[in-house]
C-alpha positions in Angstrom: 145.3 35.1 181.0 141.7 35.2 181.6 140.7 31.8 182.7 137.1 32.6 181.7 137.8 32.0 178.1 139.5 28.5 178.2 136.9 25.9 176.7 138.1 22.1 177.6 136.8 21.0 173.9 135.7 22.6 170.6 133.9 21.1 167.6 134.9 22.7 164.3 132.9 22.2 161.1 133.8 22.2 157.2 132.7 25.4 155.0 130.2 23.5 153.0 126.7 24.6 151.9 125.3 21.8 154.4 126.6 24.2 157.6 126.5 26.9 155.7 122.6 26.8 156.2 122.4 25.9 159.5 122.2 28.4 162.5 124.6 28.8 165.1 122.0 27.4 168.3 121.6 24.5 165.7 125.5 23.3 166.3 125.0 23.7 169.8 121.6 21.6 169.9 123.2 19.1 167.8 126.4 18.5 169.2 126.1 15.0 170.5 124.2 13.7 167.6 127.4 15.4 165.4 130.0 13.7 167.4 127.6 10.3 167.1 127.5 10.7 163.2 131.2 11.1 163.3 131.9 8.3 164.5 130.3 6.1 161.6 129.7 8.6 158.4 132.2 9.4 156.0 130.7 13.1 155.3 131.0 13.9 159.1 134.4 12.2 159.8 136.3 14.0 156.4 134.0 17.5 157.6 133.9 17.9 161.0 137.1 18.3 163.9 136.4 17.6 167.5 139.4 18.2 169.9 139.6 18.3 173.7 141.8 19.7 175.7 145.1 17.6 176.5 143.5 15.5 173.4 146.6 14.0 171.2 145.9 15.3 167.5 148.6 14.9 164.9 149.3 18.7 164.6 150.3 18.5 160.9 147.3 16.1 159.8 145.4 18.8 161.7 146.4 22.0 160.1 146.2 19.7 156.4 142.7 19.3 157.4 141.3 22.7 158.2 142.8 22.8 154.5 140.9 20.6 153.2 137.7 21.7 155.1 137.7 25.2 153.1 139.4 27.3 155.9 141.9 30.5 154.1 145.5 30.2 156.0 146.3 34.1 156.4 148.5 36.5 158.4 145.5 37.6 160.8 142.3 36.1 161.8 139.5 38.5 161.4 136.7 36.6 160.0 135.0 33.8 160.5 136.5 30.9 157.5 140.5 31.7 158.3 143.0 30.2 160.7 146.7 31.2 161.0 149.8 29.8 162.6 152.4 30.6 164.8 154.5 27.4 165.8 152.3 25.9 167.5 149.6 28.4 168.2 146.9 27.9 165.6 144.2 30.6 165.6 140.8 29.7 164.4 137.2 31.0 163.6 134.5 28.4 162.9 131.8 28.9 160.9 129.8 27.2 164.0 130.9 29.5 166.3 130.5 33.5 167.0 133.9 34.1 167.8 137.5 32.7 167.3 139.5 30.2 168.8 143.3 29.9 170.3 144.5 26.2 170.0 148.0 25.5 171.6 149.7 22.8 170.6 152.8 21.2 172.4 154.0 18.9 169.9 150.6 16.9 169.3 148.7 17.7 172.3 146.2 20.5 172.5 147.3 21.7 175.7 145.4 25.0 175.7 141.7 25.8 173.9 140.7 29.5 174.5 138.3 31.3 173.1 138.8 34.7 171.4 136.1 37.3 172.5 137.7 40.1 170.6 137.5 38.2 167.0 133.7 37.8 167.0 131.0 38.5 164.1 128.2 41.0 164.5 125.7 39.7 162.1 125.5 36.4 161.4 123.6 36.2 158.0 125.7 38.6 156.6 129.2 36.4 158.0 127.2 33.5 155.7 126.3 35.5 152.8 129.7 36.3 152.4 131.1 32.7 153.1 128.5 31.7 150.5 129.3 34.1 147.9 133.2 32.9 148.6 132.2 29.3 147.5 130.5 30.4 144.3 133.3 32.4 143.2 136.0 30.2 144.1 133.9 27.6 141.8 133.6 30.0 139.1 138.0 31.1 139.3 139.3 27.3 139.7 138.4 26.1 136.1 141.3 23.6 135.6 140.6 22.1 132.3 143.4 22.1 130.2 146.1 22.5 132.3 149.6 21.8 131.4 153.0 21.1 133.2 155.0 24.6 133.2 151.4 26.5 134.0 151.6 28.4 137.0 148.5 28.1 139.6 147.6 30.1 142.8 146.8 28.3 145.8 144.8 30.3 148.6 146.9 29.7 151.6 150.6 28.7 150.0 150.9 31.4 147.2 152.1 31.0 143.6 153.2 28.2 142.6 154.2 25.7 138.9 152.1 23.2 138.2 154.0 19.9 137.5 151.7 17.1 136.9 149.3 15.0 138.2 150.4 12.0 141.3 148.5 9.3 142.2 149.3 7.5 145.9 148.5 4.4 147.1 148.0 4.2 151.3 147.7 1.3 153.3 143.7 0.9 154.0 142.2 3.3 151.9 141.7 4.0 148.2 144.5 5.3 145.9 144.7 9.5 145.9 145.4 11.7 143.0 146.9 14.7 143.9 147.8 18.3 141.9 151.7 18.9 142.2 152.6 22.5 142.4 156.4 23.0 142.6 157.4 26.4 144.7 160.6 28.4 145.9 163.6 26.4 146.0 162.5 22.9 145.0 159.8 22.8 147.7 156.2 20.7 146.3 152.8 21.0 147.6 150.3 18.3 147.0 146.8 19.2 146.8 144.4 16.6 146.3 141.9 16.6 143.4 138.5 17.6 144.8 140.1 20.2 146.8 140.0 22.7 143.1 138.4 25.4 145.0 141.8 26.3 146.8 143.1 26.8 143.0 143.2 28.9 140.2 145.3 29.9 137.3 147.5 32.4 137.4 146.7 35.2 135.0 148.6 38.4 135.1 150.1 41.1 133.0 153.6 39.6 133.6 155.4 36.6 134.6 154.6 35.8 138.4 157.3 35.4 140.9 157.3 31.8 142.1 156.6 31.6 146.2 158.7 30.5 149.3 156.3 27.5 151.3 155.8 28.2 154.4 156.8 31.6 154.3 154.2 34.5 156.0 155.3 36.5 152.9 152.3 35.3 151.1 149.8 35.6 154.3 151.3 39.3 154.3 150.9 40.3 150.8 147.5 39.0 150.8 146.6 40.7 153.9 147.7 43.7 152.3 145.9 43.5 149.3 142.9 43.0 150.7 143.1 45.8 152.5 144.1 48.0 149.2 141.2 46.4 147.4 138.7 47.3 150.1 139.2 51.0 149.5 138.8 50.5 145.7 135.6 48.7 146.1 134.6 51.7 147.6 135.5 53.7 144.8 133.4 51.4 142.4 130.6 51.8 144.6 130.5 55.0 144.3 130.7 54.8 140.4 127.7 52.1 140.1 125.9 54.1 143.2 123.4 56.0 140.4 123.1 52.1 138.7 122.4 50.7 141.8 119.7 53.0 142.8 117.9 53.7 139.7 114.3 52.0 139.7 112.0 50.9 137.0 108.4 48.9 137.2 109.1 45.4 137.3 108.2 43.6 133.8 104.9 40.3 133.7 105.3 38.0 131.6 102.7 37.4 128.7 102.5 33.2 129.2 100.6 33.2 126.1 103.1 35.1 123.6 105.7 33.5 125.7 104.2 29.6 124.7 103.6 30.7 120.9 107.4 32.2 120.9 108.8 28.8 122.6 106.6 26.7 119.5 108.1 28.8 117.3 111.8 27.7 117.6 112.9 24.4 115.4 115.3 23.3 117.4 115.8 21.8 121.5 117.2 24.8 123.7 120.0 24.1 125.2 120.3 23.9 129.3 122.5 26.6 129.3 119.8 28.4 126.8 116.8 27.8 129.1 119.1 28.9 131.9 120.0 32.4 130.4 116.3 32.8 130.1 115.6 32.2 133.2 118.2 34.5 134.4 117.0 37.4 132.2 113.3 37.2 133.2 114.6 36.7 136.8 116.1 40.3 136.6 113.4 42.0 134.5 111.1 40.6 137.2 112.9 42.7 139.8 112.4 47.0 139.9 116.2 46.9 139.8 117.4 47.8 136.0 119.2 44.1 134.5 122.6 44.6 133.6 123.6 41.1 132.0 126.3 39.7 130.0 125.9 36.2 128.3 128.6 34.6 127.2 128.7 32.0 124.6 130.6 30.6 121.8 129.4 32.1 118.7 126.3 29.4 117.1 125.8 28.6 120.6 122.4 30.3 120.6 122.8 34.2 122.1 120.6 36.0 119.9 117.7 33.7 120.4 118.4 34.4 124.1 118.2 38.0 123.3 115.1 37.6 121.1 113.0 35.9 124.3 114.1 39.1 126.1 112.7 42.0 123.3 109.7 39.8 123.6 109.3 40.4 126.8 109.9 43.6 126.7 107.4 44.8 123.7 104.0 42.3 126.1 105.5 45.2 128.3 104.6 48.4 125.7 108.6 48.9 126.4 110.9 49.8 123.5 114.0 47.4 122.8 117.1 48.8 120.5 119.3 46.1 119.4 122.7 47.7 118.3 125.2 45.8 116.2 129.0 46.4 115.0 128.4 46.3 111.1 125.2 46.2 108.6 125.7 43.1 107.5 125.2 41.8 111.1 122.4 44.1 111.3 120.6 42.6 108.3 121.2 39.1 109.5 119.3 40.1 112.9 116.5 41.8 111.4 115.8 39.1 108.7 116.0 36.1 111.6 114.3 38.5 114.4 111.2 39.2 111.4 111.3 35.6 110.7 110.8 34.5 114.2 108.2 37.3 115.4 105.9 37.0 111.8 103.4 36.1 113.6 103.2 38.0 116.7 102.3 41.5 117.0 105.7 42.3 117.2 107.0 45.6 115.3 110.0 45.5 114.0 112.5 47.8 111.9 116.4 48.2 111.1 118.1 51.2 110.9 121.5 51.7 109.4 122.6 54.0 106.6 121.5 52.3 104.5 117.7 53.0 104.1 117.0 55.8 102.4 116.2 59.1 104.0 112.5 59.5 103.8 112.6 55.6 105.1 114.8 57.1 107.5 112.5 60.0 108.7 109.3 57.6 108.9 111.5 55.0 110.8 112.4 57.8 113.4 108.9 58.9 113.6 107.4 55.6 114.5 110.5 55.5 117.0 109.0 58.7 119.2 105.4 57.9 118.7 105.8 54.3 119.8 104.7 52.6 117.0 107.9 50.4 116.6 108.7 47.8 119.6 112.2 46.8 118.4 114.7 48.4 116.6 117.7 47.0 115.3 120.7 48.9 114.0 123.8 49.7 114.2 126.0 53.4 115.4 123.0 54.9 113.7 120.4 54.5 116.7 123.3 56.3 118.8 122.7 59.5 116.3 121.3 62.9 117.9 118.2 62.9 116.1 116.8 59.5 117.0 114.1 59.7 120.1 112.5 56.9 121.4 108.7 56.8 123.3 109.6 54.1 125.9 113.3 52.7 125.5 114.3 50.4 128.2 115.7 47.6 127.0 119.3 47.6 125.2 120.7 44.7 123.5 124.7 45.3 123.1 126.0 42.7 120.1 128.9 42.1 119.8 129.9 44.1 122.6 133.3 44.0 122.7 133.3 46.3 119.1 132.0 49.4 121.1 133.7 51.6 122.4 132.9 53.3 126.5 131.3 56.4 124.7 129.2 54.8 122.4 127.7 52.6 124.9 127.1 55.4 127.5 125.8 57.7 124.7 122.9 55.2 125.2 122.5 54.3 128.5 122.4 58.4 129.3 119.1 58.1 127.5 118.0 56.4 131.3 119.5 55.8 134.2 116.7 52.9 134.5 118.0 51.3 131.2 118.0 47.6 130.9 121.3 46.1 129.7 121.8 42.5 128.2 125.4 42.3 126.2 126.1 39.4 124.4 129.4 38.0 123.8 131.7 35.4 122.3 135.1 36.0 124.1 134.3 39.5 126.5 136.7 42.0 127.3 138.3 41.9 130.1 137.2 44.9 131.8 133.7 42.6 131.3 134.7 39.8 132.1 136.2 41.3 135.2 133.1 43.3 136.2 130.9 40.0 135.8 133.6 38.1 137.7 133.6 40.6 140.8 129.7 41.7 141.8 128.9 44.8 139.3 127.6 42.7 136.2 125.6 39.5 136.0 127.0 36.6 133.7 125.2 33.8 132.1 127.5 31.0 131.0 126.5 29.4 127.7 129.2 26.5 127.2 126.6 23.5 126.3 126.9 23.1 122.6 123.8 23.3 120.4 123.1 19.3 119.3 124.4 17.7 116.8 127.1 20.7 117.0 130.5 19.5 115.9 134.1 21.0 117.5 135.8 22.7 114.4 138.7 20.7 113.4 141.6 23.6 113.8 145.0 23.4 112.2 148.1 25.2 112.3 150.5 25.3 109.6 153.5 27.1 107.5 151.7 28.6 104.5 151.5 26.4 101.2 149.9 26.4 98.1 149.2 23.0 97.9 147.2 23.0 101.6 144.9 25.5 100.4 144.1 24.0 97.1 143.3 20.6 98.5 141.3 22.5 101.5 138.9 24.2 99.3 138.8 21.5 96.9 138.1 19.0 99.2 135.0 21.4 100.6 133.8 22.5 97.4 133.5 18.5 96.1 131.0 18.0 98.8 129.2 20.7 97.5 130.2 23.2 100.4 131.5 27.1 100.7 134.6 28.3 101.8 136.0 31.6 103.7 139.0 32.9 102.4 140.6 35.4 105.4 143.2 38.1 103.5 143.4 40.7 105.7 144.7 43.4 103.1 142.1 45.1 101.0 145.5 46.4 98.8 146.2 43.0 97.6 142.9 41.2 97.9 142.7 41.2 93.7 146.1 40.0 93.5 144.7 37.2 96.2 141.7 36.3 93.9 143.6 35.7 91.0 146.0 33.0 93.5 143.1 30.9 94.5 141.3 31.2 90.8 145.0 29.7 89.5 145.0 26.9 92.0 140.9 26.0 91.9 139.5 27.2 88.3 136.1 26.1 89.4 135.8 28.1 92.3 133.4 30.9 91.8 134.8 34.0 94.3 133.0 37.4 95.6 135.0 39.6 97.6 134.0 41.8 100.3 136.1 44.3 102.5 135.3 47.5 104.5 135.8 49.6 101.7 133.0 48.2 99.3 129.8 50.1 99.6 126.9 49.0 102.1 124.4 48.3 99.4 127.2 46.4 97.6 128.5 44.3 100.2 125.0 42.7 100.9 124.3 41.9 97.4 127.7 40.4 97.3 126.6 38.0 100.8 123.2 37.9 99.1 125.2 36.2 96.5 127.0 33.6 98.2 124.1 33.2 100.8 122.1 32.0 97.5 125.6 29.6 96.3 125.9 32.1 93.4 129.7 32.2 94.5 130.8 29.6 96.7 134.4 31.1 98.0 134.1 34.5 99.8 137.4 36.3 99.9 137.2 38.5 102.4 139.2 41.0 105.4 137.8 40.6 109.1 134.4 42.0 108.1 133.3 38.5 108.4 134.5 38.5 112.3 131.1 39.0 113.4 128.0 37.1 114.0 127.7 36.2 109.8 125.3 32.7 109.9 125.9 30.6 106.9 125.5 27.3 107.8 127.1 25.8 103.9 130.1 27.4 105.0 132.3 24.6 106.6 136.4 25.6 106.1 137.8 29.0 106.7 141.3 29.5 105.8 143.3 32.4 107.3 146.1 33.4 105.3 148.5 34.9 107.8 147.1 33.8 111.4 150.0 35.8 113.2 148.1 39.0 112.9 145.2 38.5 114.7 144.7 38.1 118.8 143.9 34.7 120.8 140.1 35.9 120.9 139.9 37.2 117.3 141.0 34.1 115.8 138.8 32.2 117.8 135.7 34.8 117.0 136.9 33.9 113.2 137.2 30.2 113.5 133.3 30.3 114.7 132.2 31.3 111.3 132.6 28.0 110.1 131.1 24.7 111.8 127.3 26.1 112.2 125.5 23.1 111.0 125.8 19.9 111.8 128.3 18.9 108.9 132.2 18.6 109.9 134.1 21.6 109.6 137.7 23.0 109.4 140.1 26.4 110.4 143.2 26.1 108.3 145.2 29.2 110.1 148.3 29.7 108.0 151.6 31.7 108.9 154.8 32.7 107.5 157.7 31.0 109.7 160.5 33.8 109.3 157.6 35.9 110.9 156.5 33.9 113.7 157.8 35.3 117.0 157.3 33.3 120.2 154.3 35.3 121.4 152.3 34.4 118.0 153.5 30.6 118.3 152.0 30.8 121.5 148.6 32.7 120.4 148.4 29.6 117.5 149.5 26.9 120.4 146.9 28.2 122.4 144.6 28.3 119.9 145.1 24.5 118.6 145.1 23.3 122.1 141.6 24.5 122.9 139.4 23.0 120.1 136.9 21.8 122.1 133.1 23.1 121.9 132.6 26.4 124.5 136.1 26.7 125.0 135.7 30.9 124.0 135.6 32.0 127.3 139.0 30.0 128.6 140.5 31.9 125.5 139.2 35.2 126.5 141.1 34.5 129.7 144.1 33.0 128.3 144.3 36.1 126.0 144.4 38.2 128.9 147.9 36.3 129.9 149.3 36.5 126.9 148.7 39.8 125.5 150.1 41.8 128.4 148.2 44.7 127.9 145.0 46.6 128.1 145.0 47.0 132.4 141.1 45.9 132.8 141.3 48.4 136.2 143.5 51.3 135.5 147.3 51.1 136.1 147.3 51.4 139.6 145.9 47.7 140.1 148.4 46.2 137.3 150.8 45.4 139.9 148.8 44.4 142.6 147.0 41.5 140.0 150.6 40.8 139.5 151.1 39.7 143.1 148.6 37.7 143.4 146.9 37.0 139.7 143.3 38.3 138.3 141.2 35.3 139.6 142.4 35.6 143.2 142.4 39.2 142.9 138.8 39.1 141.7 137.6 36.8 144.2 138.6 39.6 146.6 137.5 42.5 145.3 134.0 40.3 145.0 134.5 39.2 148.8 134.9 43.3 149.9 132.3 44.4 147.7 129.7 42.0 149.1 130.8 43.0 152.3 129.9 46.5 151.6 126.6 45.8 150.2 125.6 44.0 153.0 126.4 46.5 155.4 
């Protein structure tokens, strides 16, 4: 052994964004005054280790520490964050420190310290950047809320593992302790305690996971492998985004002026999570690099005004925006509210769908390619060959989850400089995954508008008599129901059902089939209380504001997915008044992965709870592999979130190379 690199005692500090800042030299200036605080300061004493050499440290208590401190258990220390175990040999690398550490323990005292010259870090920004990133992610993947006994969790360093419940503890001279209690292989339990979330995260896979051994290297192994598999396709997606990555436009000013009048324009408070998505999008549009942004946000909870602020931006900037919707009737609603809120700014706006008529049409696509028009909105129509535009750069994707890969490319091959801002109630997971993991920026909307009430959701066997007293009951305070049968062959046969049970309700119908020019009078219509039930298929899925509309009842809820019934059930509950989802199924029909879908569905009532479901959907569906079918079984091993917080780890690490 070469005595050289023995070290008689080591200080070893907590990953937390306080060191996280601080330089290496500043651990070494400041040790004394470290050990000092130590002695009398809670932060220090739970975040900081000091150990000598022939010290006596409770080996166990120290290994639970590191734990605690942030510090990833794997199979083979390489960077600095990790530690690993052999008996007694604990292998370390400190985020103080510019290379690793071998601590030998005979039974509780360190009897050797020895520095590890070959584990050292190069660059010590980029080792920091890296640990950062690791801390935002791991925040981001360990959303608990919710959980239930039976659901399986991940924990870094011990593998997967079923959730049982939560413990508290009482100890002799010091407060009580609540800890998570994960059940593993063959009876064994691991106690995590609460606050220590960012060393969890649900499992989501495309299968049931198989349940891990404690204390087995298996899991160290497995994740050392997958990192390394990982690694080599973040290559590959680098080399996919490379033209994204390098494509430059002028950055965009903002007009303060148009931007105040805007702002005085809007009736009601933005939301933090509003003003935040703002913030984000002129944050990228101030930068030469092209913004490609998804915000995510239960439906009412304020996207399109979001989106609105950005085409503002974009037209003080001379710069074309094309807003491109799933259906007309969502196209309508965006033009009227996006004329509405720019009538007086010199803002010039048009819609384009099938709809107009073709010298409208012609004039519409001439103003287009002379620049006379700032923001389009439309919908598959704007993708059409024979639409130019002077100055496109920024596209507005809504709902995105309705287009398809083509469609969406069809426009972004227009420029490789295009901006991108998708909006999105429950995102795909390919999206979500890509926001999750480095290549697409996400805005979180989850504060609820004020005054916003959680729709009152309720599952039940189909019955006559439920629906008659739902829509009577809405109708008596002078309200408008949604009616969801989702077969256009036997939606007469439907109307003449609910007209039988409530002879005063007044019923338009609307389905895919009914002309364009038809269907809006028919919304017109009920828009205006003309009718006040709207039988209808799942045209009324997207983005419809009617804020008199406070029950939906869907006939037979085992057809739809976890997301589509929660995009449905945000029709209703857009005003301040209380509101209610009545999703109805058929018993003989209801096999255990719909019962699940409607469990899952009930159980997550809450305000902003879309983009939980979007995950949970992912789980429960079993399909649709977000990364090709290669990776299917490697997010099996260890579960999407962990998976993703890797594959965000190596790409960063690429980047910053």
């Amino acid at each position: 052994m070469n005595t050289t690199n023995e070290a008689n005692k080591i200080l070893i500090v907590s990953i937390t964004p306080y060191f996280l800042e601080k330089e290496l030299f500043w651990f070494e200036e400041n040790i004394e005054e470290l050990l000092q605080a130590g002695k009398t300061q809670s932060f220090f004493q739970d975040n900081t280790i000091f150990l000598e050499k022939n010290q006596n440290y409770h080996f166990s208590q120290f290994l639970r520490k590191l734990d605690e401190m942030g510090y990833e258990r794997v199979f083979k220390v390489e960077n600095p964050g990790e530690f690993s175990q052999r008996g007694g040999v604990v292998d370390v690398f400190p985020i103080n420190l510019k290379q690793a550490i071998r601590l030998d323990f005979l039974g509780n005292e360190v009897e050797l310290i020895e520095l590890l010259p070959n584990i050292k870090i190069d660059n010590e920004k980029k080792s920091k950047d890296i640990l950062k990133k690791r801390l935002s992610s791991q925040k981001l993947f360990s959303d608990l809320k919710g959980l239930k006994p039976g659901d399986y969790l991940v924990h870094l360093d011990h593998g997967i593992g079923k959730f049982l419940e939560i413990k508290e503890f009482s100890f002799p001279d010091s407060d009580n302790q609540k800890y998570y209690v994960l059940e593993y292989d063959k009876g064994d339990k691991l106690y995590v305690p609460l606050g220590l979330e960012r060393k969890l995260s649900r499992y989501v896979g495309f299968a049931d996971p198989k349940v891990s051994r404690l204390g087995s290297l298996v899991w160290q192994k497995t994740k050392r492998k997958i990192k390394e598999e990982v690694e080599k396709f973040a290559k590959e997606l680098l080399l996919l985004y490379a033209e994204k990555e390098t494509a430059k436009r002028p950055p965009y000013s903002t007009d303060n002026e148009l931007d105040f009048q805007l702002r005085a324009g809007f009736e009601y408070d933005e939301t933090p999570d509003q003003l935040q998505a703002i913030e984000d999008i002129k944050k990228d549009l101030s930068k030469t690099k092209p913004m490609d942004r998804i915000v995510c946000g239960d439906v009412g909870f304020g996207k399109t005004e979001v989106a609105l602020r950005a085409a503002m931006i974009a037209a003080s900037n001379n710069r074309q925006t094309a807003l491109i919707c799933p259906t007309t009737i969502l196209a309508n609603q965006h033009y009227n509210f996006f004329k509405k809120r720019f009538a007086k700014l010199p803002v010039r706006i048009a819609i384009m769908t099938r709809l107009q008529k073709k010298p409208e049409q012609k004039k519409i696509i001439s103003d287009l390619k002379d620049g006379r028009i700032d923001v389009v909105i439309g919908t598959h129509r704007i993708l059409s060959k024979d639409i130019q535009f002077k100055n496109l750069q920024l596209l507005i994707i809504d709902d995105e989850q309705r287009f398809g890969v083509k469609q969406k490319e069809r426009l972004r091959q227009i420029k490789s400089s295009l901006d991108v801002l998708s909006l999105s109630a429950t995102p795909i997971p390919r999206t979500i995954y890509l926001a999750m993991s480095s290549f697409k920026n996400i805005s979180l909307m989850q504060t609820p508008p004020q005054g916003r009430q959680a729709v009152k959701t309720k599952v039940l066997p189909y019955n006559t008599k439920i629906i008659k007293k739902a829509i009577n009951l809405e109708l008596k305070r002078k309200g408008q129901v949604y009616y969801l049968h989702n077969r256009i062959q036997t939606i007469d046969k439907a109307r003449a059902e609910i007209k039988k049970l409530v002879p005063k309700a007044k019923i338009g119908i609307i389905h895919g089939r009914i002309h364009e020019k038809q269907l809006l009078k028919i919304m017109d219509d009920f828009q205006n209380e003309k009718t006040n039930v709207l039988l209808a298929t799942t045209i009324i899925e997207n983005g419809l504001d009617m804020p008199k509309v406070n029950t939906i009842i869907v006939e037979d809820a085992t057809r739809f997915g976890l997301s589509q019934a929660h995009q449905i059930r945000g029709r209703v509950g857009r005003s301040h008044t209380e509101s209610f989802a009545y999703f109805l199924y058929n018993p003989k029909l209801l096999t255990p992965l719909a019962k699940d879908r409607l469990q899952a569905l009930e159980d997550s009532q809450e305000l902003g709870s879309g983009y939980r479901i979007a995950i949970r959907d992912l789980e429960l569906r079993g399909a649709g592999n977000i990364l090709g079918k290669e990776q299917s079984g490697t997010i099996n091993k260890i579960g999407l979130n962990l998976y993703s917080q890797v594959l965000s780890e190596a790409v960063e690490k690429m980047r910053l190379d």
